[in-house]
C-alpha angles and dihedrals in degrees: 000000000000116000122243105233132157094253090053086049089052088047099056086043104057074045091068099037086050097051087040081063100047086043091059088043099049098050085232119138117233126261119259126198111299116265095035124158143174122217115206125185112200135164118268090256121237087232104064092191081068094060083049099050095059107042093043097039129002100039093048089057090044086060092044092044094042105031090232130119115231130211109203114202121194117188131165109277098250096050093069108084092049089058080044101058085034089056096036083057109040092046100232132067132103125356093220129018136173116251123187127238104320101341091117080070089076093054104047094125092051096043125085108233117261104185094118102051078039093050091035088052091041092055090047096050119047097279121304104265106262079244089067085052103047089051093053131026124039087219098268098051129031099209093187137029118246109246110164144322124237111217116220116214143155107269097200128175102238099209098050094052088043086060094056086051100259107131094170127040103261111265091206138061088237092047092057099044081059097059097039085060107050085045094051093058090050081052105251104111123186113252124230133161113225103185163058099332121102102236130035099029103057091028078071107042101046095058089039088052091042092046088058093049103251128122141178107247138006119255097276085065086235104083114076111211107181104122104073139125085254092057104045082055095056091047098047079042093053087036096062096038096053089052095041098039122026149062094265092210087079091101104076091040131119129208092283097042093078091053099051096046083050100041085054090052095246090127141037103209139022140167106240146110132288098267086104108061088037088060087054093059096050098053098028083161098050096058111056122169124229079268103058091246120129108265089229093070086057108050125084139162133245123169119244107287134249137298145218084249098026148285123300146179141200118189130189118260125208132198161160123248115190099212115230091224095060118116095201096053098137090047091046087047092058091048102059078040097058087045095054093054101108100233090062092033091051092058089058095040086055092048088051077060082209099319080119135036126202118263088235129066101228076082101065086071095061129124090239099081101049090062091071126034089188090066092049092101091065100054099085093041098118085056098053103048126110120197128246112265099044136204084026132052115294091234133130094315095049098048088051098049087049086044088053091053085232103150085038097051089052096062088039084058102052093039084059098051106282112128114244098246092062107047093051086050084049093054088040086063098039084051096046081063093064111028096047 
């Protein structure tokens, strides 16, 4: 048995220094104990090749790379909050898992600060959107880490507007409610969720709320603000164009069901993605028009239109929460890390083929989006984007309110009979209870 001595203790430790060294020379990760792995819960992606991507190439190499094993988790969208809160109160779950827009607000006391791989990739990349940052970080603590943004734009069928006399996608609320009219009596509604899902439906009825000129809460993110003239316009609006102009079974809809009923040709425009117009591209074979053309030469974006008080847009946010109650938090944190270098990020955000774009602007420069005019809507989308809880931060409150389906369930309520005035005093109560 050797003896412990304090020149065997200096030795080792000029040994660690030494490989700490080599480690940092050689690129190479260090090892961790032996049997580590990182479990990550992420959505079942709307662009399956993504998924893929992941489990057959780049996590593979992150393991390789890291020395670390990775469970990858995909779950339904709208399945993730409820493993969240489970995981948050049982005090055990995933190590990393995917939140939307400003959810991870909700979570700040459970979450492992992030400020410092969100600071290192926004110097790297052009700067994070202040919409990253909004969503995000509450300007002392990033609790997430910014992944992608997912642009929300009109998919609309080009021909079928052009035959109601529409050439280009209406620029204004009232323009559109024309054409959708006239659409909808040749058959061919437009197609809108209004309801408990986390994508399509609020990323409808906050620009169309914004555009008229109403908001949530004031500026100092207390007031709440609802009921207001601005706001009862926006509802009977909303009210009149969902009977005159949509598929009215929109309301029970989630965040697939508007690509299948348009995919199926059932409906001539959605808000959505642009998983839609992706998946025609991938089976161009599969999705034939009336008149025997590829779908995929008909189809074409446009951003909401415009408003009384302006145009607005809210996108959905993704990104990646490192739990506090993970034991393998340095190992997670490589990870996302590891994920995040260009050269590996660039592989996914290729494979997304412009569904998301990065949460940093050095992207909107990228190849990707001169091979497809059709995707050039989507490119800006980081710099359009305003955050859930306007005109206030879209902190705890505002994710809450957004979580709750507040702003959504007020135009469902009024779509379905009730009179504008009370469902916005309604939501004015609904949102009292959070904000004070």
């Amino acid at each position: 048995m050797t003896t412990v001595t304090r020149r065997n203790v200096l030795k080792s430790g000029a040994a660690v220094v030494g490989g700490m060294a080599g480690i940092l020379a050689t690129g190479r990760a260090p090892a961790f104990a032996q049997g580590t792995t990182v479990h990550w819960l992420r959505w079942n992606d709307f662009v399956p090749a993504s998924d893929q991507l992941l489990r057959k190439e780049l996590l593979p190499e992150a393991e390789k790379a890291l020395g670390i094993k990775i469970n990858l988790e995909t779950v339904n969208g709208n399945d993730l909050q409820p493993r969240v809160t489970a995981s948050v109160q049982s005090g055990s779950g995933p190590d990393l898992i995917m939140v939307f827009n400003n959810q991870s607000a909700l979570y700040a006391e459970s979450v492992v600060d992030l400020s410092d791989l969100a600071e290192e990739v926004s110097s790297k990349e052009g700067g994070l959107y202040k919409y990253s940052r909004a969503v995000t970080s509450d300007g002392k603590k990033f609790n997430a880490m910014p992944w992608t943004i997912v642009g929300a734009m009109n998919a609309y069928r080009k021909s079928w507007f052009e035959e109601v006399g529409v050439t280009k996608f209406p620029e204004t609320w009232e323009a559109y409610y024309d054409a959708g009219k006239k659409l909808k009596a040749k058959g061919r509604p437009l197609g809108q969720a209004v309801s408990h899902s986390f994508g399509d439906p609020p990323t409808f009825v906050y620009p169309l709320l914004w555009s008229y000129g109403g908001k949530e809460v004031e500026a100092d993110g207390k007031t709440v603000a609802i009921n207001s003239k601005n706001t009862i316009d926006s509802v009977k609006f909303m009210t009149s164009f969902y009977k005159d102009t949509c598929d009215e079974g929109g309301l029970a809809w989630d965040d697939t069901s508007n690509n299948r009923a348009f995919l199926s040709q059932t409906i001539s425009s959605t808000l959505n993605g642009a998983s839609i117009y992706i998946e025609s591209l991938r089976n161009p074979d599969k999705y034939i028009t009336e008149k025997g053309a590829p779908l995929k030469t008909d189809i074409r974006h446009a951003p909401l239109p415009k408003g009384p008080q302006g145009q607005f847009g809210l996108h959905t946010f993704f990104s990646h929460m490192l739990m506090s109650y993970s034991q393998n938090q340095k190992a997670a944190k490589d990870l996302l890390r590891w994920v995040h270098t260009p050269a590996n990020y660039e592989k996914w955000f290729i494979s997304q083929k412009g569904f998301a774009t990065p949460p940093t602007a050095q992207w909107e420069s990228h190849e990707l989006w001169l091979a497809d005019p059709v995707m050039d809507p989507f490119k800006v989308a980081g710099k359009l984007g305003q955050a859930p809880g306007f005109a206030g931060p879209a902190r705890k409150q505002a994710a809450e309110a957004l979580t709750k389906y507040v702003i959504v369930d007020m135009y469902a309520k009024a779509i379905q009979g009730a009179s504008a005035e009370d469902v916005v005093k309604w939501a004015e109560s609904e949102l009292k209870k959070i904000y004070t």
